[in-house]
N, C-alpha and C positions, 0 to 999 in steps of 0.2 A: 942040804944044798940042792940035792937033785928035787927035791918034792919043790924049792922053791922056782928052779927050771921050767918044770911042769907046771905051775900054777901062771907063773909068768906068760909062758909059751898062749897057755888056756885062753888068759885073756886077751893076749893081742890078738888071738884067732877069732874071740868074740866082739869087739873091738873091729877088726878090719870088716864082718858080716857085718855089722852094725851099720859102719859108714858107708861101704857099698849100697845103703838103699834098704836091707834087711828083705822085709815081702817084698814082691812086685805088687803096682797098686790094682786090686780090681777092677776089670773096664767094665760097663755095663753094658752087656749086648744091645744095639738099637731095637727097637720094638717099636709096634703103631704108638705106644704112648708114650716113649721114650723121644722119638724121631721127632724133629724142631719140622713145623707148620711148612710146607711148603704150598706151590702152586698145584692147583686140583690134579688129579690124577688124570690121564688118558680118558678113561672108562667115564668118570664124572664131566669132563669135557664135551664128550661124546652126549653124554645125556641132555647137555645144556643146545645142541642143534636145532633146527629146523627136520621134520621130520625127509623135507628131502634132502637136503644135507645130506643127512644120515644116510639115506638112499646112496647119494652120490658117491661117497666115499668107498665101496667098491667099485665105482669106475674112475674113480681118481687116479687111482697106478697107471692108467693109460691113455686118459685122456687129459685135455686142455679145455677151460671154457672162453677166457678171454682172448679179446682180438690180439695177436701179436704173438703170443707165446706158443711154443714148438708145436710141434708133431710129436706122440710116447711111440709107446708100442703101437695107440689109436692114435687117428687123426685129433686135429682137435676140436671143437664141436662149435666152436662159436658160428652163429649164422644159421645154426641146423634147422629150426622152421623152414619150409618153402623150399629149403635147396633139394637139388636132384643129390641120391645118391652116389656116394665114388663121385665128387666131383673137387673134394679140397685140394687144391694144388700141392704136388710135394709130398703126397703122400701114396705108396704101392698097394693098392685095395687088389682083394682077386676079383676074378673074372666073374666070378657070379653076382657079385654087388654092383659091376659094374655094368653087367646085362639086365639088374630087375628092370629099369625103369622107374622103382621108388622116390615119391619127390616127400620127403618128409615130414609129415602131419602128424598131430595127435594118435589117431588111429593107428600108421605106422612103426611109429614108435614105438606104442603099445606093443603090438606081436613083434616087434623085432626085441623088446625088453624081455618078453617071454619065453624065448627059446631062440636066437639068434639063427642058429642051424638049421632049427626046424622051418623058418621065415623064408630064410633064402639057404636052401641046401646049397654045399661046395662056399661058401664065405668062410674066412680065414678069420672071425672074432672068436677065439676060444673064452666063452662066456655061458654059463651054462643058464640063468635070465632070473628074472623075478616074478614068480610066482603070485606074491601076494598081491592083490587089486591094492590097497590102501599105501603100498610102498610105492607100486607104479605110478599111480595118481600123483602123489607127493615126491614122487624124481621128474615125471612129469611137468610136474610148475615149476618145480625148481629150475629145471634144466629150459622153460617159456624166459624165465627170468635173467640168467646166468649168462644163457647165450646169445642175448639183442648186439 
């Protein structure tokens, strides 16, 4: 009687495991070959640019190109050909951007992409510039284009 207790007991205990589910089922960690197709990456996005695009995109955090849209941390640039610097309305430029006299041309631009600081000492654009000529050149037209 007792061994038939025990034997009974046994199986409903294997029995209730059973129904519970038994294993839990294996998930398959995601992985590149696992992970369903999505939209290109950041990085592949990026590659697909215009090389001044590409440029652009670290002045993007602060700047605006078109007509209408705010002032960031920078002014916004639309109209920058031919204007005098320190002149967008609405926005607090320092004092020294405000004293060069700079009226905005290709040239100017140029050393002011270069080293902001070194351009006009005492200006408040914390930018440390773009070094490379082929980047310049190409934020350069970009930013001929962007900003009419």
């Amino acid at each position: 009687m007792l061994s038939r207790i025990l034997c009974t007991s046994l199986c409903i205990g294997a029995l209730c495991m059973l129904s519970c589910g038994g294993k839990p089922e294996k998930k398959e960690k995601e992985s590149l070959m696992t992970r369903p197709k999505t939209e290109a990456a950041p990085k592949q996005e990026v590659a697909k640019l215009s090389p001044g695009k590409k440029a652009f995109i670290q002045c993007a955090a602060c700047h605006n190109l078109k007509e209408g849209e705010p002032h960031k941390v920078g002014p916004n640039l639309n109209g920058l050909f031919g204007k005098k610097a320190a002149s967008e309305e609405g926005f607090n430029y320092s004092q020294a951007l405000q004293n060069s006299g700079i009226v905005w041309n290709e040239d100017h631009i140029r050393y002011w992409l270069t080293k902001p600081s070194d351009y006009v000492p005492g200006t408040t654009m914390a930018f440390i510039g773009i070094q490379n000529e082929e980047q310049q050149n190409a934020l350069i037209e970009y930013l001929k284009e962007e900003t009419q």
